[in-house]
Backbone and ligand atoms as CSV (ligand in chain L), in Angstrom:
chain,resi,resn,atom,element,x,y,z
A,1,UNK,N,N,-16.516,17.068,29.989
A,1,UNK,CA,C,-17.051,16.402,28.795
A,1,UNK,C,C,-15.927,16.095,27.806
A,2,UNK,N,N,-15.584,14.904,27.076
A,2,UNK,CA,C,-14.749,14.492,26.799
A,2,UNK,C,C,-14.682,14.473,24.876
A,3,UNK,N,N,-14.198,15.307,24.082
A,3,UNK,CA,C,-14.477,15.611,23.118
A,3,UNK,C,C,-14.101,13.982,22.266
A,4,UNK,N,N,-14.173,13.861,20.889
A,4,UNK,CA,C,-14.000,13.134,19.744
A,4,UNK,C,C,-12.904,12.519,20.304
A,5,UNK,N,N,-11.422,13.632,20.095
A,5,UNK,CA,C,-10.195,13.577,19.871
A,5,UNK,C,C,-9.488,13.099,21.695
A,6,UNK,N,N,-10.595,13.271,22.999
A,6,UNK,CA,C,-9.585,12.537,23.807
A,6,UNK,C,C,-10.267,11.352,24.108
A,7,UNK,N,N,-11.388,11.074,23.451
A,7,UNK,CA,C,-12.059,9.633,23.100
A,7,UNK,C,C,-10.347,8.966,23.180
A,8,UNK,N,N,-10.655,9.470,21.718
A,8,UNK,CA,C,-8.567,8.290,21.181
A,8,UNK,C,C,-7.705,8.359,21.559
A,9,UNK,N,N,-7.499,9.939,22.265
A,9,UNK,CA,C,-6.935,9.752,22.860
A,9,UNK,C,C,-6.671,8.465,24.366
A,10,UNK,N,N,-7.437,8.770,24.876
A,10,UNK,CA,C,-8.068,7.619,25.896
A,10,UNK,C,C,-7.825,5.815,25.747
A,11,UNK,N,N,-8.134,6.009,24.241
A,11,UNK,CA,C,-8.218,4.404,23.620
A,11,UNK,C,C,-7.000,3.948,23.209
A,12,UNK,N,N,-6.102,5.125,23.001
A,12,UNK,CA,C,-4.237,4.879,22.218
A,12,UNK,C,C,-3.726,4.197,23.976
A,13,UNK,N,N,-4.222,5.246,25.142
A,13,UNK,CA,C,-3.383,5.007,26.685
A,13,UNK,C,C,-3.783,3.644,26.984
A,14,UNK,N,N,-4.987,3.419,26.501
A,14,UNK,CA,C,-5.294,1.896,26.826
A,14,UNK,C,C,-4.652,1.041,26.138
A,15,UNK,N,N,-4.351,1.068,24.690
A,15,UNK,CA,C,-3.869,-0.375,24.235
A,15,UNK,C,C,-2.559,-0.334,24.926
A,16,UNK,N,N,-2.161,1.021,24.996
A,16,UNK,CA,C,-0.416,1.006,25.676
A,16,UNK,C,C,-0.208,0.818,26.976
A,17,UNK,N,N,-1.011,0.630,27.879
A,17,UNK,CA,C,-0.782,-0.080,29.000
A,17,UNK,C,C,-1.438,-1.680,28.952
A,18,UNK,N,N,-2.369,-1.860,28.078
A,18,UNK,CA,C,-2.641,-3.292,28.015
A,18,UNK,C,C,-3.157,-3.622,26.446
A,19,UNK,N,N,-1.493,-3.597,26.043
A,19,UNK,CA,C,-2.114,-3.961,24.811
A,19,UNK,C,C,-2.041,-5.575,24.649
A,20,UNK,N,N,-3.274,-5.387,23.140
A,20,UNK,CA,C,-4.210,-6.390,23.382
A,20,UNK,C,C,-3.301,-7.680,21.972
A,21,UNK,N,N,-3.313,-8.998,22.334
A,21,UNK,CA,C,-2.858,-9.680,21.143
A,21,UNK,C,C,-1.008,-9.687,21.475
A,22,UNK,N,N,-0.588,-9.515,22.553
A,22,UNK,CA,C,0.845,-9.326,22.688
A,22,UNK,C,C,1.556,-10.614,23.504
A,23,UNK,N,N,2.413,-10.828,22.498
A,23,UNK,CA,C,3.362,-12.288,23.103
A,23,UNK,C,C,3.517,-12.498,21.866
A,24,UNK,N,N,4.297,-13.910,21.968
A,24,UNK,CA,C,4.767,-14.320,20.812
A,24,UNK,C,C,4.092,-15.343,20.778
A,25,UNK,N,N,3.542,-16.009,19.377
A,25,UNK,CA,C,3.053,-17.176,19.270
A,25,UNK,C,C,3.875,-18.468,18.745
A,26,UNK,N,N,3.584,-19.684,19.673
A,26,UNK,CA,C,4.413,-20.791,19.305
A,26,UNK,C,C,3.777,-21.336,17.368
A,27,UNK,N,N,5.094,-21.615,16.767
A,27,UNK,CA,C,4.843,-22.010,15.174
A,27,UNK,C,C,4.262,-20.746,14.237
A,28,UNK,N,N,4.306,-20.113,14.293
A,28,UNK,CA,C,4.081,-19.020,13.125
A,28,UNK,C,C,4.126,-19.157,11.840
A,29,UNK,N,N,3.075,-19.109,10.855
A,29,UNK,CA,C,3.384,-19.346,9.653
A,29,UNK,C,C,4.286,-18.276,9.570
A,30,UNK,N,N,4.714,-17.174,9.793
A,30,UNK,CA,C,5.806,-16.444,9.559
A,30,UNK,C,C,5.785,-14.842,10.609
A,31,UNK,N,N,6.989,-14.580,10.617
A,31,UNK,CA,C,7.453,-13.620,11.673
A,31,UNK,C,C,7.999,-12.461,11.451
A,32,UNK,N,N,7.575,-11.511,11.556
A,32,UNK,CA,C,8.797,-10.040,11.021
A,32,UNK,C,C,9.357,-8.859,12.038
A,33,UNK,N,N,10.372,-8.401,11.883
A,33,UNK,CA,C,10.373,-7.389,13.009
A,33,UNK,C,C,11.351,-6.180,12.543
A,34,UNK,N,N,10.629,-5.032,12.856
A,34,UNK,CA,C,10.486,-3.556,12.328
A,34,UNK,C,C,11.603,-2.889,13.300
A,35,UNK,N,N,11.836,-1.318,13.348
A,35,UNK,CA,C,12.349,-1.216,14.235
A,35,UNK,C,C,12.486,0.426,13.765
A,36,UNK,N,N,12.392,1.405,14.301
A,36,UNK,CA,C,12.799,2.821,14.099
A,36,UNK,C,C,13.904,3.443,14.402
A,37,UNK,N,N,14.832,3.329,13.678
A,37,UNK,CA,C,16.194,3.809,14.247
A,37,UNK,C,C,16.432,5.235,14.785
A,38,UNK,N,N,15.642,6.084,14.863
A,38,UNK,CA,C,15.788,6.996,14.997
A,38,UNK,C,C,15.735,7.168,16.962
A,39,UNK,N,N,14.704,6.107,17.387
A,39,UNK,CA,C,14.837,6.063,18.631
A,39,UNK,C,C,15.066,4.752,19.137
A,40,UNK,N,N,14.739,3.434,18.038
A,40,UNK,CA,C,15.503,2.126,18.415
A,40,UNK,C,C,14.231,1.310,18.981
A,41,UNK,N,N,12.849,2.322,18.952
A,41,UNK,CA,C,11.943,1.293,19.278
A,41,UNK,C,C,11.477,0.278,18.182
A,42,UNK,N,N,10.855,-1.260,18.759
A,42,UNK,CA,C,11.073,-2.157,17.789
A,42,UNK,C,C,9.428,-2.789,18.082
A,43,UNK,N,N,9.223,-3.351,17.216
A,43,UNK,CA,C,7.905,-4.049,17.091
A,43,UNK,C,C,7.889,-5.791,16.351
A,44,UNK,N,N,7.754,-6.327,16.717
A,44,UNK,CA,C,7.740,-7.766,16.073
A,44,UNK,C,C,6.679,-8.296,16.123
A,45,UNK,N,N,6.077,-8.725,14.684
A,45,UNK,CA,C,5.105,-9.704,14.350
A,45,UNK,C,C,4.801,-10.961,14.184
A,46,UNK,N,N,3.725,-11.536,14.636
A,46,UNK,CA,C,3.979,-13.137,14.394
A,46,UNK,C,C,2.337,-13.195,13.848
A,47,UNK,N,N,2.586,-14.065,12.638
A,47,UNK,CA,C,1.236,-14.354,12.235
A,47,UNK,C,C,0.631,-15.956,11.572
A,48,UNK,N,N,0.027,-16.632,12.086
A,48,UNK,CA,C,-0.215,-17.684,11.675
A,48,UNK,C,C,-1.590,-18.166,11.062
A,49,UNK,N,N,-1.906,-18.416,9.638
A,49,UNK,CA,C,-2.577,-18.710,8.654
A,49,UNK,C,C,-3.094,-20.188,8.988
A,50,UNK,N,N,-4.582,-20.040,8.392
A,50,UNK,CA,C,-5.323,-20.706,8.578
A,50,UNK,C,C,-4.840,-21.820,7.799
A,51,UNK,N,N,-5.883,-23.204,7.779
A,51,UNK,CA,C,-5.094,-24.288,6.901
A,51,UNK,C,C,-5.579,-23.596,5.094
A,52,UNK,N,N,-6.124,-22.774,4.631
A,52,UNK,CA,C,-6.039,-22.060,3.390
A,52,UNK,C,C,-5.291,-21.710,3.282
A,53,UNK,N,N,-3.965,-21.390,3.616
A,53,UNK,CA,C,-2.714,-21.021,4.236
A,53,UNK,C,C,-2.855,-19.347,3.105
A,54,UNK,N,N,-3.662,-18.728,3.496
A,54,UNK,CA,C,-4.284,-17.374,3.152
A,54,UNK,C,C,-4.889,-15.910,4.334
A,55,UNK,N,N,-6.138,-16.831,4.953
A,55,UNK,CA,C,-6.397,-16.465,6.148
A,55,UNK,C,C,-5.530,-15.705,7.185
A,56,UNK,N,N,-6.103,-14.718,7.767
A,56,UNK,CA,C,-5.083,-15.171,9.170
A,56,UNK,C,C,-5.654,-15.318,10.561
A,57,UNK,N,N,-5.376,-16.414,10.917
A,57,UNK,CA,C,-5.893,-16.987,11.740
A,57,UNK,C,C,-5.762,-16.631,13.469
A,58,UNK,N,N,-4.731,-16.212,13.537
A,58,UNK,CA,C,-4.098,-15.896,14.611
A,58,UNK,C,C,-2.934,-14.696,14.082
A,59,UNK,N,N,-2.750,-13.514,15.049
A,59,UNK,CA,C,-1.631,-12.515,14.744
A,59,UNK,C,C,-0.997,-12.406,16.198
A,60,UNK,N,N,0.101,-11.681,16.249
A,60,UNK,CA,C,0.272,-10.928,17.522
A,60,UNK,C,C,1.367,-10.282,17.439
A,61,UNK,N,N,2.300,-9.665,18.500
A,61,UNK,CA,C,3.260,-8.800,18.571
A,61,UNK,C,C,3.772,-8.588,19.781
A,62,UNK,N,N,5.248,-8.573,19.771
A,62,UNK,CA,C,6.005,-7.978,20.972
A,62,UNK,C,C,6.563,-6.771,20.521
A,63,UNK,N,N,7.004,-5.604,21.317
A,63,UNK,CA,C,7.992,-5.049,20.894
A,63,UNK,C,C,8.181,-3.882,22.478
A,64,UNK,N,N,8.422,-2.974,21.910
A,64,UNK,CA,C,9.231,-2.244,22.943
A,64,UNK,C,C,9.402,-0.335,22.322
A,65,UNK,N,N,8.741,0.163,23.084
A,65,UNK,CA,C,8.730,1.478,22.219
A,65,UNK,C,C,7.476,2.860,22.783
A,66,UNK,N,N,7.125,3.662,22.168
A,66,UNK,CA,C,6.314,4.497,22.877
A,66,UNK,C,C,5.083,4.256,22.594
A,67,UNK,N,N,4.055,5.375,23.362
A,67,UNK,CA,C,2.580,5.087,23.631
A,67,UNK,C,C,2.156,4.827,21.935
A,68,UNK,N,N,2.645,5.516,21.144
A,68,UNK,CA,C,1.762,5.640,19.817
A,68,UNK,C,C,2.107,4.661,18.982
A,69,UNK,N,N,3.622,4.035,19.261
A,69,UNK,CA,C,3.955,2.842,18.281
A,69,UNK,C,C,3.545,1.441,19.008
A,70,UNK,N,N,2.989,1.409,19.926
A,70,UNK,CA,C,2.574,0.116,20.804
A,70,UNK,C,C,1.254,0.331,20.691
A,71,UNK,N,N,0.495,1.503,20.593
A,71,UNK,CA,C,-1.328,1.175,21.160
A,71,UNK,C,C,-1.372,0.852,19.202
A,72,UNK,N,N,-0.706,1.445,18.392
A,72,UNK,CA,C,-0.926,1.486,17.194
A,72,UNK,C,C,-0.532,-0.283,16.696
A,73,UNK,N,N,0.394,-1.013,16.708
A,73,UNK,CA,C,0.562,-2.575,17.181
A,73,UNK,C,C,-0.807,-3.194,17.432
A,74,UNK,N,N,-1.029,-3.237,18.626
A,74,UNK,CA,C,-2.500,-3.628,19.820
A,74,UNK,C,C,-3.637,-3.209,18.365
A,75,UNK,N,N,-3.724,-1.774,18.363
A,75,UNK,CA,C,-5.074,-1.414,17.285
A,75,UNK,C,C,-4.850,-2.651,15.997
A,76,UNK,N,N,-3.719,-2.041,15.490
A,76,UNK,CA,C,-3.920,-3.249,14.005
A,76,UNK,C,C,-3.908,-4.996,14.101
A,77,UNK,N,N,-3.380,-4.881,15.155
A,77,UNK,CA,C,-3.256,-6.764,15.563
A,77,UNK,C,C,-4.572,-6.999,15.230
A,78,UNK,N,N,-5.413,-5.979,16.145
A,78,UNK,CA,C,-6.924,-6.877,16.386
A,78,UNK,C,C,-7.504,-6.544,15.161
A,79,UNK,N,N,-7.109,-5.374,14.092
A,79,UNK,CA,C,-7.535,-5.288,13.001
A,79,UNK,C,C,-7.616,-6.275,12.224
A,80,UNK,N,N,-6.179,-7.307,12.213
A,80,UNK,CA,C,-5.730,-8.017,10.848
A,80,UNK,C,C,-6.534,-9.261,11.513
A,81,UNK,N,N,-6.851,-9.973,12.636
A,81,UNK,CA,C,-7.432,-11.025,12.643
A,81,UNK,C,C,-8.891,-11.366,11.860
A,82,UNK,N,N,-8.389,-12.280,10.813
A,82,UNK,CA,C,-9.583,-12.992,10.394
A,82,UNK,C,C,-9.070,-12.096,8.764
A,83,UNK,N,N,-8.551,-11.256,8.566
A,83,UNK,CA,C,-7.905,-10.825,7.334
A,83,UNK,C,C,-7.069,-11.521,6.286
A,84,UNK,N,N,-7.069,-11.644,4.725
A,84,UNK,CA,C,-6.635,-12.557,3.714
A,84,UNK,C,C,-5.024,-11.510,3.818
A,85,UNK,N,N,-4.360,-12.463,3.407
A,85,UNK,CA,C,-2.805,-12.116,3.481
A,85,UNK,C,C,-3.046,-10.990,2.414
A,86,UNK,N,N,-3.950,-10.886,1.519
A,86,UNK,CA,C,-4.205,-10.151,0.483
A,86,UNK,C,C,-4.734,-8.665,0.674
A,87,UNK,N,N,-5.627,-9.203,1.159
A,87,UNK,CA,C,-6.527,-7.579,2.289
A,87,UNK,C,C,-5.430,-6.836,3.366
A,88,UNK,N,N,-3.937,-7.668,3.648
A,88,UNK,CA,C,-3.419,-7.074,4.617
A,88,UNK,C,C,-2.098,-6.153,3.613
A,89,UNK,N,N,-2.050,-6.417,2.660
A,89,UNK,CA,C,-1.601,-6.381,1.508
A,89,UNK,C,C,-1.840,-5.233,0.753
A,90,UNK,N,N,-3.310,-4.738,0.749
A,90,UNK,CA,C,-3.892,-3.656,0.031
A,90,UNK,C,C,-4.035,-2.543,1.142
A,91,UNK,N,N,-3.680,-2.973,2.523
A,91,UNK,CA,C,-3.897,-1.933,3.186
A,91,UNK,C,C,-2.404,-1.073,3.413
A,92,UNK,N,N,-2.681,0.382,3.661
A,92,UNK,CA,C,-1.819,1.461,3.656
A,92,UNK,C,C,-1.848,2.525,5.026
A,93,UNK,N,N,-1.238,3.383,4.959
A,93,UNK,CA,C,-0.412,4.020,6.036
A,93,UNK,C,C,-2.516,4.432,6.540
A,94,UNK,N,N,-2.908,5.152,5.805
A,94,UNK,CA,C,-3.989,5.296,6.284
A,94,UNK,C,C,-5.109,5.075,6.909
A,95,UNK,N,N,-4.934,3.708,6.514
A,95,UNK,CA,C,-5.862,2.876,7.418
A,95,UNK,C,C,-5.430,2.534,9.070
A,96,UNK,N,N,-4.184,2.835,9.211
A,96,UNK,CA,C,-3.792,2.380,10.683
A,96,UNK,C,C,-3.834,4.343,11.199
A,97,UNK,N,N,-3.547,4.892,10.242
A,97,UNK,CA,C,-3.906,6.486,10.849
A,97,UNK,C,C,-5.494,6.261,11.511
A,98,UNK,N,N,-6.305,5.971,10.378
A,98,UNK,CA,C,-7.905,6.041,11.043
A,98,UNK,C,C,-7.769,4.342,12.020
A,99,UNK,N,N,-7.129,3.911,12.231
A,99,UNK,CA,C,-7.327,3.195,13.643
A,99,UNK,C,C,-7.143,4.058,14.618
A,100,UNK,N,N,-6.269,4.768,14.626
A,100,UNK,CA,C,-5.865,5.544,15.670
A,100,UNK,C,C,-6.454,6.680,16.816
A,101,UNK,N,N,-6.939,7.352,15.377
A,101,UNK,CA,C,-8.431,8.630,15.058
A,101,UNK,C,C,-7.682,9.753,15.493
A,102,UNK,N,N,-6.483,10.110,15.902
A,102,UNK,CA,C,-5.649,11.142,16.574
A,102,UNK,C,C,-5.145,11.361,15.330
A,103,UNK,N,N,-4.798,13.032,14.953
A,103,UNK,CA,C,-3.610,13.669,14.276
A,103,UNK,C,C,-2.457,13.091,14.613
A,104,UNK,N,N,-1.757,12.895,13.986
A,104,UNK,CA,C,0.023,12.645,14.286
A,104,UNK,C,C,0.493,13.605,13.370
A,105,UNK,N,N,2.027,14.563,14.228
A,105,UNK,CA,C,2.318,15.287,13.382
A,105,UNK,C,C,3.569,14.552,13.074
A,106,UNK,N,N,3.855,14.824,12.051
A,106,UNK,CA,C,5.048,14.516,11.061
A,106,UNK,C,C,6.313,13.613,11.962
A,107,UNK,N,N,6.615,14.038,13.362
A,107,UNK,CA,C,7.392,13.538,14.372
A,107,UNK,C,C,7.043,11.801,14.181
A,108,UNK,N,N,5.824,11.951,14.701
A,108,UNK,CA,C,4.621,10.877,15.153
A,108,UNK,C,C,4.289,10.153,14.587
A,109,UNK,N,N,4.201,10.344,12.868
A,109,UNK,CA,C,3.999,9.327,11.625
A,109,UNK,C,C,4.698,8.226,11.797
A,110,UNK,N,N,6.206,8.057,12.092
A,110,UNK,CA,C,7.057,7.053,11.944
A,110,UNK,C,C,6.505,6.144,13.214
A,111,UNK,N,N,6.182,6.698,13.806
A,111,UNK,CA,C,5.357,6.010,15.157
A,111,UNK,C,C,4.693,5.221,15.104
A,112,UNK,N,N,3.538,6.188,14.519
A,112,UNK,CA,C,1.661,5.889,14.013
A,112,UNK,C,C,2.008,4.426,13.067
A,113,UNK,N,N,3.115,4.260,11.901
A,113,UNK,CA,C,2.881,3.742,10.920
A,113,UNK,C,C,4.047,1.953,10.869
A,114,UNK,N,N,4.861,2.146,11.844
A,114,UNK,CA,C,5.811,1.100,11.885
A,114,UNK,C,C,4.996,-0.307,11.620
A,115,UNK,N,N,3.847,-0.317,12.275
A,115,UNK,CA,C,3.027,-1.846,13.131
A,115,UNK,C,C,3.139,-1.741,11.430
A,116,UNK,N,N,2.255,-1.137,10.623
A,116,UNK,CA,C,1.999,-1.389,9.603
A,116,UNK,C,C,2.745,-1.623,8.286
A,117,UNK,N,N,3.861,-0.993,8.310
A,117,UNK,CA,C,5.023,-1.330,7.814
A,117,UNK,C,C,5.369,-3.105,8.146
A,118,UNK,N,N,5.894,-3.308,9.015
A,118,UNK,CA,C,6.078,-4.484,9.660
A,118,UNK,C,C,5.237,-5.463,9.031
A,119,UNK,N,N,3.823,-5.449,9.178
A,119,UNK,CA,C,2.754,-6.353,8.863
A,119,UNK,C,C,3.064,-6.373,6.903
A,120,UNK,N,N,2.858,-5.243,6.521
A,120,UNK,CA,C,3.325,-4.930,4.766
A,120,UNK,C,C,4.105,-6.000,4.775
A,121,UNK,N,N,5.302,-5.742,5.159
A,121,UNK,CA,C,6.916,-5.894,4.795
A,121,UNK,C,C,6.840,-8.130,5.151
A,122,UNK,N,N,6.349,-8.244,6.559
A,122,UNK,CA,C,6.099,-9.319,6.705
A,122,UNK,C,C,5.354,-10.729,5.852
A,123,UNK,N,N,4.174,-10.167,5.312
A,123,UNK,CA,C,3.196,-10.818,4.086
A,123,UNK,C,C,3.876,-10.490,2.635
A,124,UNK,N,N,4.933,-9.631,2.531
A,124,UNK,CA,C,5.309,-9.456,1.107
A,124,UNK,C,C,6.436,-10.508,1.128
A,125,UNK,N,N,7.383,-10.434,2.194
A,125,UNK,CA,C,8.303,-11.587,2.051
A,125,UNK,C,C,7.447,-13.159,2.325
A,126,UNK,N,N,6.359,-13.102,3.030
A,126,UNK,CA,C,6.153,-14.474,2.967
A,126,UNK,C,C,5.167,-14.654,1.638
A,127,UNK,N,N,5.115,-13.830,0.730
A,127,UNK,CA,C,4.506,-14.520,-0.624
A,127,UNK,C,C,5.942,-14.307,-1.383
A,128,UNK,N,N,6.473,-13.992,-1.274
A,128,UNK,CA,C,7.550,-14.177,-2.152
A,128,UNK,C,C,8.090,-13.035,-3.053
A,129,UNK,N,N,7.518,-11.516,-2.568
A,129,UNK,CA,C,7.721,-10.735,-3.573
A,129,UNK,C,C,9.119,-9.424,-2.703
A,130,UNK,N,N,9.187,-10.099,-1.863
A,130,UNK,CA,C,10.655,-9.192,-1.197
A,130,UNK,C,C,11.029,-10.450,-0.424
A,131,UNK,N,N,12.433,-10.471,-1.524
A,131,UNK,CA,C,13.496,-11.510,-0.870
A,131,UNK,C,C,14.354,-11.091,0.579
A,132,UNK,N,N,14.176,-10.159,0.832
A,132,UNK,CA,C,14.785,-9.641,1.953
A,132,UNK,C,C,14.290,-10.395,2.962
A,133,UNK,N,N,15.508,-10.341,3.973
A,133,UNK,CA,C,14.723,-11.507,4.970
A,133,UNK,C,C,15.494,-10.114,6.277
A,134,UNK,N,N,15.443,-8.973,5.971
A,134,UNK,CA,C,16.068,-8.210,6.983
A,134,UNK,C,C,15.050,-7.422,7.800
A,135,UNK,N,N,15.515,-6.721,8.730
A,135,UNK,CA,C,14.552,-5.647,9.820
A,135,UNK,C,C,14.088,-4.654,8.781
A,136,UNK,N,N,12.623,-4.413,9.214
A,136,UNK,CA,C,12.641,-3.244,8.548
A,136,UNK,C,C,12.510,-2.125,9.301
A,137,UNK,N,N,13.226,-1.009,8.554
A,137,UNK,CA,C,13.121,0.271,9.014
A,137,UNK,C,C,12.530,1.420,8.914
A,138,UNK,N,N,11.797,2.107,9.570
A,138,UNK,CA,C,10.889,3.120,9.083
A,138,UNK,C,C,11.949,4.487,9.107
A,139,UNK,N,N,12.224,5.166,7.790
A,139,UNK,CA,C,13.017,6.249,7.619
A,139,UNK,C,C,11.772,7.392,7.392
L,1,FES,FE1,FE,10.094,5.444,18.848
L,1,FES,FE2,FE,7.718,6.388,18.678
L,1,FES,S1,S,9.391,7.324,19.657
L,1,FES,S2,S,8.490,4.643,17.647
């Protein structure tokens, strides 16, 4: 009998062998890519806005990295579709924790939280409020 916790477990092994929303999309209203130096795995976003140029219409992601920073990618991709650059904006480390539904210990956070970083970091430079046009890094 399969408790709560290997439910998600179960559901993290799935997006990471087929995660869902992955490739790159041709024309992107804009693109970002993350990366954890600590082990060098990387995640890249591509997201393209509706003609409200607000929306998002289409998301996706490549990257390269372990079970928890890839099924966590796959989980929020399919989260942010149909999401205002604004709503993706107000969301925080927590909300991609409860995508997940697994504890992460402290190791695992930088894991759990990159996709979301990335997506942050991505919509803040394309409204204009971080001129940085660099990788971001989860420390
Ligand atoms: Fe690299 Fe998880 S071990 S992001």
């Amino acid at each position: 009998m399969g408790t709560g916790s290997d439910m998600y477990r179960q559901q993290i092994l799935d997006h990471y062998k087929n995660p869902r929303n992955y490739g790159e999309l041709e024309d992107p209203t804009f693109e970002h890519v993350g990366e954890n130096p600590m082990c060098g795995d990387t995640i890249k976003m591509f997201v393209k806005l509706g003609d409200d140029d607000e929306t998002i219409r289409q998301v996706s992601f490549i990257g390269d990295g372990c079970a928890i920073s890839q099924a966590s990618a796959s989980l929020l991709t399919n989260a942010l579709q149909g999401k205002t650059i604004e709503e993706v904006r107000a969301m925080d480390r927590d909300d991609v924790l409860e995508l997940l539904g697994v504890e992460v210990t402290p190791m695992r956070l930088k894991c759990a939280v990159l996709a979301e970083k990335v997506a942050q970091d991505g919509a803040a430079i394309y409204v204009g409020d971080k001129d940085i046009d660099e990788t971001t890094t989860e420390e």
